[in-house]
C-alpha positions in Angstrom: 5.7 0.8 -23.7 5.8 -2.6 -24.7 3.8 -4.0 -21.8 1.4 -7.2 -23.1 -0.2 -7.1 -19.7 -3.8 -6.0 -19.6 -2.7 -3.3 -16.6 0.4 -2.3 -16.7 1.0 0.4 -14.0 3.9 2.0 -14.2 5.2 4.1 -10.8 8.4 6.2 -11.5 10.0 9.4 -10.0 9.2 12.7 -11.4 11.6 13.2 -14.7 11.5 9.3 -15.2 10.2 9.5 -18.9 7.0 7.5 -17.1 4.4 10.2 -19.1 6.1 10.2 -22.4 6.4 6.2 -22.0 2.7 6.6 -21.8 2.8 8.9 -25.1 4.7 6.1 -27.1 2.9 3.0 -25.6 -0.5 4.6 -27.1 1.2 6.0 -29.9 2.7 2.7 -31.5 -1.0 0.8 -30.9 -2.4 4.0 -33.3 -0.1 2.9 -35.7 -0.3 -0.1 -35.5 -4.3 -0.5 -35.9 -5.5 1.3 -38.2 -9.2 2.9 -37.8 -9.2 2.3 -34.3 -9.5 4.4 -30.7 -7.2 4.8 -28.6 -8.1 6.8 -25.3 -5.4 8.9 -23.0 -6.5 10.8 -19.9 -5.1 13.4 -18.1 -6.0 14.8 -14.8 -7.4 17.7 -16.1 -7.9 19.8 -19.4 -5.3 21.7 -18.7 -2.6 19.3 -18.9 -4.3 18.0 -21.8 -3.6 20.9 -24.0 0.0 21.7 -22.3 1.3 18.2 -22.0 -0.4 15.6 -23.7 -0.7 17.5 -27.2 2.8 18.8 -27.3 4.0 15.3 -26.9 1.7 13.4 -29.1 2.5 16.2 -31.9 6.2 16.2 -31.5 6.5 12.2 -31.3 5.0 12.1 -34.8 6.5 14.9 -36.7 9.7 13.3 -35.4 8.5 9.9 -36.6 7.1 11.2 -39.9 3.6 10.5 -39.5 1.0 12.8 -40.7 -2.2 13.8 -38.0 -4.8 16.4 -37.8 -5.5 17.9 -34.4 -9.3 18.8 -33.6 -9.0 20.8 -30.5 -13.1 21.0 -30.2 -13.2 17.3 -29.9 -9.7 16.8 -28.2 -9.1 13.7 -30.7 -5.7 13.7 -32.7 -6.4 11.4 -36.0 -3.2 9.9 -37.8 -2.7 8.9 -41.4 -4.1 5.3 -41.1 -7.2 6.6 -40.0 -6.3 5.8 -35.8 -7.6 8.1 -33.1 -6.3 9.3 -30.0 -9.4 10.4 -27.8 -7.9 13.1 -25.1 -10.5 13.1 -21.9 -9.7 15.0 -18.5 -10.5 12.8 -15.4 -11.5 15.8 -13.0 -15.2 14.7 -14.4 -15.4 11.0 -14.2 -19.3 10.7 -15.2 -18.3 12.4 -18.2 -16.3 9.3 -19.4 -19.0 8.1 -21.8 -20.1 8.1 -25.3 -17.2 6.6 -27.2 -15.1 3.5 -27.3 -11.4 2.4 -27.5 -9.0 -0.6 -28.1 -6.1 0.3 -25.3 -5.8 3.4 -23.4 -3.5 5.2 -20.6 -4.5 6.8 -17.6 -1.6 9.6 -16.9 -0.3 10.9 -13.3 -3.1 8.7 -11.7 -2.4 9.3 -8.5 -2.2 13.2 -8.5 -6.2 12.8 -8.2 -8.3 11.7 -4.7 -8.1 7.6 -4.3 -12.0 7.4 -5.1 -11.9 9.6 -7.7 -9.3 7.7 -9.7 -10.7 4.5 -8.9 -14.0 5.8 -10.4 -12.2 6.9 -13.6 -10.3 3.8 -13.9 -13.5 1.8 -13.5 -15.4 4.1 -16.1 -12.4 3.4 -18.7 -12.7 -0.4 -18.6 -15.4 -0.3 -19.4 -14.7 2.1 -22.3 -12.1 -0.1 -23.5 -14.3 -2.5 -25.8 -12.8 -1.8 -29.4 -12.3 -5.6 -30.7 -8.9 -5.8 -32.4 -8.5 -7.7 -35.7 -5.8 -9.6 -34.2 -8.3 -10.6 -31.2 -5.3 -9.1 -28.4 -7.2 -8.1 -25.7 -8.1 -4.3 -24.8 -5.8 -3.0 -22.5 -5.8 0.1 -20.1 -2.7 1.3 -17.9 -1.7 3.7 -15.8 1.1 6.1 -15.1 2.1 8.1 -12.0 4.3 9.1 -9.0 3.7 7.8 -6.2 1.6 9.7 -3.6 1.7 7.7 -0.5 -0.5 4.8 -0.3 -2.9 6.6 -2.5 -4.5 4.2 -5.6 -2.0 3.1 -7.2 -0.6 1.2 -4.2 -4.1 -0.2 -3.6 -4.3 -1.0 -7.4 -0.6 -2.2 -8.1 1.6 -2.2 -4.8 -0.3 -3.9 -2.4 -1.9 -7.3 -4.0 -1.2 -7.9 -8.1 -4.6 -8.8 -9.4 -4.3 -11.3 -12.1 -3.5 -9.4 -15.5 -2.1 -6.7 -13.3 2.3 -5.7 -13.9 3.8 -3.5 -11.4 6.7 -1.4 -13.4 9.2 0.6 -11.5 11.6 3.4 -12.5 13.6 6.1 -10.5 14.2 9.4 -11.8 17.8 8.3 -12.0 16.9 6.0 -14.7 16.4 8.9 -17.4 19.6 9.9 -18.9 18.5 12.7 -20.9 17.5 15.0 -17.4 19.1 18.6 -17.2 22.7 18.6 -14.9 21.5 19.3 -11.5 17.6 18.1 -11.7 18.5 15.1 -9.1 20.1 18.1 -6.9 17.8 20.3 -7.2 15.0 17.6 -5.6 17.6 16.4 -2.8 17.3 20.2 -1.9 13.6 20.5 -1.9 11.9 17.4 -0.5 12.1 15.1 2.6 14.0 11.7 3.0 10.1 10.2 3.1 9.2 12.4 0.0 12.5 11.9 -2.2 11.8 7.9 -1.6 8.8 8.6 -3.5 9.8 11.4 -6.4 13.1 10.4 -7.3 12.6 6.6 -6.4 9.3 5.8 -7.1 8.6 4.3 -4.0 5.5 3.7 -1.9 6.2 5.7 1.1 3.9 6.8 4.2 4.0 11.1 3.5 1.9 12.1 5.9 4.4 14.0 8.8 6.4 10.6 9.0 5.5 7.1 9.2 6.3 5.1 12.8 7.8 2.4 11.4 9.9 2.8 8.5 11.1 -0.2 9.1 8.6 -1.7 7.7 8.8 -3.4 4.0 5.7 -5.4 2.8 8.2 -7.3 0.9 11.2 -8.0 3.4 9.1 -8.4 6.2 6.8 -11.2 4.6 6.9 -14.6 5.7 5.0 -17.6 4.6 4.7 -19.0 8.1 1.7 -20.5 9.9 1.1 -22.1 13.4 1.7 -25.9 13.5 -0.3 -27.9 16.2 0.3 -27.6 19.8 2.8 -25.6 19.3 2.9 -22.3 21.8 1.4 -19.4 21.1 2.0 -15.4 22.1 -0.8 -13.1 21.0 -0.4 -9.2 22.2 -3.5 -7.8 22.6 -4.7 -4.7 22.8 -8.3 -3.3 24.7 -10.6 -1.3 22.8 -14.6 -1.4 24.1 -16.3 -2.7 20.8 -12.7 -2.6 18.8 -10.5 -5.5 20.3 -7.5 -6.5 18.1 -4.9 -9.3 18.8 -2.0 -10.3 16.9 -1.0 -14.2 17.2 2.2 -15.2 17.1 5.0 -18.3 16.9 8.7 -18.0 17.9 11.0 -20.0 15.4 14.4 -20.0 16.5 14.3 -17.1 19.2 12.5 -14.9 16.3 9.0 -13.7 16.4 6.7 -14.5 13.4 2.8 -13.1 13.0 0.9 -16.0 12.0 -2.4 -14.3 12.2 -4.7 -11.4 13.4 -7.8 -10.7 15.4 -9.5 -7.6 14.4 -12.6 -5.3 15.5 -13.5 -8.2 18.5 -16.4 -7.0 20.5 -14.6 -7.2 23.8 -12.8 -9.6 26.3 -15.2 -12.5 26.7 -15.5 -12.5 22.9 -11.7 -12.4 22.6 -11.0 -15.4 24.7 -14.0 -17.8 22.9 -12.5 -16.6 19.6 -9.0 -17.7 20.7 -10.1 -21.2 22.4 -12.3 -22.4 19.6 -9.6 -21.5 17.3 -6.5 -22.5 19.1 -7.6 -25.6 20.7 -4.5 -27.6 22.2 -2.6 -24.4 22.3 -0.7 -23.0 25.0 -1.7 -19.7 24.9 0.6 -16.6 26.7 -0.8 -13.2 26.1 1.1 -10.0 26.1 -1.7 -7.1 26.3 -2.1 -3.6 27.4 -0.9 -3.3 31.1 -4.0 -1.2 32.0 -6.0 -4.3 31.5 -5.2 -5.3 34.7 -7.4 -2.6 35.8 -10.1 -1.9 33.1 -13.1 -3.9 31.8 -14.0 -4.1 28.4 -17.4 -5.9 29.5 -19.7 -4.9 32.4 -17.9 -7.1 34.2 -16.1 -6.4 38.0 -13.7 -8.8 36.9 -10.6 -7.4 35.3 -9.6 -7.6 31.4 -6.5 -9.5 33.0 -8.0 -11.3 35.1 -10.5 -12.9 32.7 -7.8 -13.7 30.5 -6.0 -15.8 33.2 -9.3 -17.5 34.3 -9.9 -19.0 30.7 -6.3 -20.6 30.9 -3.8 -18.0 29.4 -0.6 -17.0 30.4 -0.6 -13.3 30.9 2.8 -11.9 30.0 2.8 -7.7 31.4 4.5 -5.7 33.5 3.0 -3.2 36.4 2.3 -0.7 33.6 3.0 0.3 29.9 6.8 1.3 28.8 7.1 4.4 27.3 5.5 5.2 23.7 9.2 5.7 22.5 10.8 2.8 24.0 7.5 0.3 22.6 8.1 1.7 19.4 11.4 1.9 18.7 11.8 -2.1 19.8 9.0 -2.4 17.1 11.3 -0.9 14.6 14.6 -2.6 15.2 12.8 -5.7 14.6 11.3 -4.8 11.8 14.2 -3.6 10.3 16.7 -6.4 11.2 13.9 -8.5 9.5 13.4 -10.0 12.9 10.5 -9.7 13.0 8.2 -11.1 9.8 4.4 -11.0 8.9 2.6 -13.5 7.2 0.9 -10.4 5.0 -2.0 -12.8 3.8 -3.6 -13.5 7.1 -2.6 -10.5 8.9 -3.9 -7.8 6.2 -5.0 -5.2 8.5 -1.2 -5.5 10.2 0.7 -4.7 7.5 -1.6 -2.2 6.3 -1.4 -0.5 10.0 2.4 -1.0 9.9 2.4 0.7 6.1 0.0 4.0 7.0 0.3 4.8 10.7 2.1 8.4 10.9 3.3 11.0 13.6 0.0 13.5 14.0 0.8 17.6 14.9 1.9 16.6 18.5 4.4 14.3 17.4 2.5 10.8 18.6 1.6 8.1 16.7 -1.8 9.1 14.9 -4.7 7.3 17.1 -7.4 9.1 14.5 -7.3 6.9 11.3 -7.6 3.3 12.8 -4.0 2.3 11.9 -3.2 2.0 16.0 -4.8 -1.0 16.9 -3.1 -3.8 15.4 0.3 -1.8 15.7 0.1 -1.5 19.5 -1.1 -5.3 19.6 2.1 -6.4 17.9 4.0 -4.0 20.1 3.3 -5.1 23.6 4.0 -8.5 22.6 7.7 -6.9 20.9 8.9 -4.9 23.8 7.8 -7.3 26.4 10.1 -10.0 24.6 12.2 -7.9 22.8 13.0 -4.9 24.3 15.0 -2.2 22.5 17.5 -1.6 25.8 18.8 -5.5 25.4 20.3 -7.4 22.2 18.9 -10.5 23.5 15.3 -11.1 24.4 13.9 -10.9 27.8 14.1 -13.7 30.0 11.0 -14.9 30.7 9.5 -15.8 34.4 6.9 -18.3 33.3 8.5 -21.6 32.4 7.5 -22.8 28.6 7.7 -19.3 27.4 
């Protein structure tokens, strides 16, 4: 309500008080200049005349203040001459013709990603009133979380400048009926309560494979230092290479950077010796590379790798799905294992999104596999899930 951020975005569970938060914070601003606009949109029409009226009338009869309603316009005008401009977002082109000081964009994330990135873009530029204090125009927004819809891209994932994250869990409203928190535990998933009583930005779509995974807990600030070892896992793709580069610091794995969408092999190793010159290099990729060819070559992916220098690190074949997995997870969530987010964005992002699809496997469709399995050779190779200590390794240095 009192945010003097530009953005505020505020992510709560449902019953969290986030929408009549929203209610108050563009209420006060009405009173407080007069003969200005002030602009709240709701998903739809529907919600404006059910939800967003209803609260805006009740808020100031119980504060005193007189208004007029003009349903036909969808603008509430208070004593001081201040208006609240309703607008639904399920048109965004329609978003024009008028102007505003501040205004609040409620249950964001209820619409499609584009879609409320186009209406959020639309209202800055609606907000343009000037104040005669010279504050600047603000706009904020107000949701649940759905996954990692927009407001994790907008507020979760990278703060902008002029950007607050605000979070509240249903818990947090002490005015819910007895038995609202209970009804919820009842109704929805572990992944889906982490999101609607907790306000948390959690994968929903039929399980994530790495819950263990938190941007936060899992970042590190680590780099590489000169000459000092490296072990990339790498995974073969024809046209759609990706390697993750890493350091060991005290017996724990760190990702110090990525290697995405490489064209193939040949292209992999100039990357890595132009970039990691006076390296030692030991690579932990697919097992069937020691068989396939990303290039027209009748050399082996395996075998090229070990021609330019590097150590190849991989058993006879792959381990199990399962078993590559769950070693992922134990060191993600023993915070073993950490990710230097700002060079390896596609990573965590991978690690965030990847889910189970309808056969119970980890999704291959969306794009989220690449860098995950990458990470995951090199894991279960050093790290395996059957041993509390890592793997002994056969190449001295390693």
């Amino acid at each position: 309500m009192f945010s003097e951020a530009k953005h505020p975005g505020m992510v709560a569970g449902y019953g969290s008080g986030k929408s009549h938060a929203a209610v108050v914070r563009i209420a006060i601003r009405a009173l407080q200049y007069p003969n200005l606009s002030f602009g709240f949109v709701e998903p739809t029409f529907d919600l404006i005349r059910l939800i967003a009226y209803p609260r805006f009338m009740n808020l100031f009869d119980e504060w005193g203040v007189t208004y007029k309603l003009n349903r036909a316009d969808n603008i509430i005008t208070v004593e001081n001459g201040a208006q609240i401009i309703f607008r639904s977002a399920d048109t965004p082109d329609r978003l024009v013709g008028f102007e505003v000081a501040d205004a609040v964009i409620d249950e964001a994330d209820t619409l499609r990603p584009e879609q409320a990135a186009d209406v959020w873009s639309k209202m800055l530029g609606r907000c343009r009133q000037k104040k005669p204090d010279n504050t600047p125009n603000t706009l904020a927004a107000v949701s649940t979380p759905e996954g990692f819809g927009w407001m994790y891209e907008t507020f979760g994932k990278t703060l902008k400048p002029g950007y607050e994250l605000i979070r509240a869990p249903t818990s947090s409203n002490p005015y819910l009926p007895a038995g609202y928190v209970e009804q919820l535990e009842a109704t929805y998933s572990t992944s889906q309560l982490a999101a609607y009583l907790d306000g948390q930005f959690v994968n929903l779509n039929s399980g994530s494979v790495y819950p263990g995974y938190d941007r936060r807990l899992n970042h590190t600030n680590t780099v590489e230092q000169p000459g000092e070892p490296l072990h990339i896992g790498m995974d073969f793709n024809v046209t759609n290479m990706s390697a993750i580069v890493h350091v060991v610091r005290d017996n724990q794995p760190r990702a110090v950077n990525e290697l995405v969408k490489v064209f193939d092999t040949p292209e992999m190793i100039r990357i890595i010796q132009e970039r990691y010159r006076g390296h030692r290099v030991f690579v932990y990729p697919d097992a069937s590379g020691s068989q396939r060819k990303t290039n027209n070559a009748s050399v082996s992916d395996h075998a090229l790798l070990r021609a330019a220098g590097f150590v190849v690190c991989a058993n006879t074949r792959n381990p199990a799905v399962k078993d590559r997995v769950l070693s992922m997870n134990k060191s993600l969530e023993t915070r073993e294992y950490l990710i230097n987010t700002d060079r390896c964005p596609m990573l965590a992002e991978s690690l965030e999104k990847q889910a189970y699809n309808k056969s119970g496997e980890p999704d291959k469709g969306a794009g989220f596999d690449h860098t995950n399995d990458a990470a995951s050779y090199f894991v279960v190779y050093r790290y395996p899930i059957q041993s509390n200590r890592p793997r002994l390794a056969l190449v001295v240095g390693i």
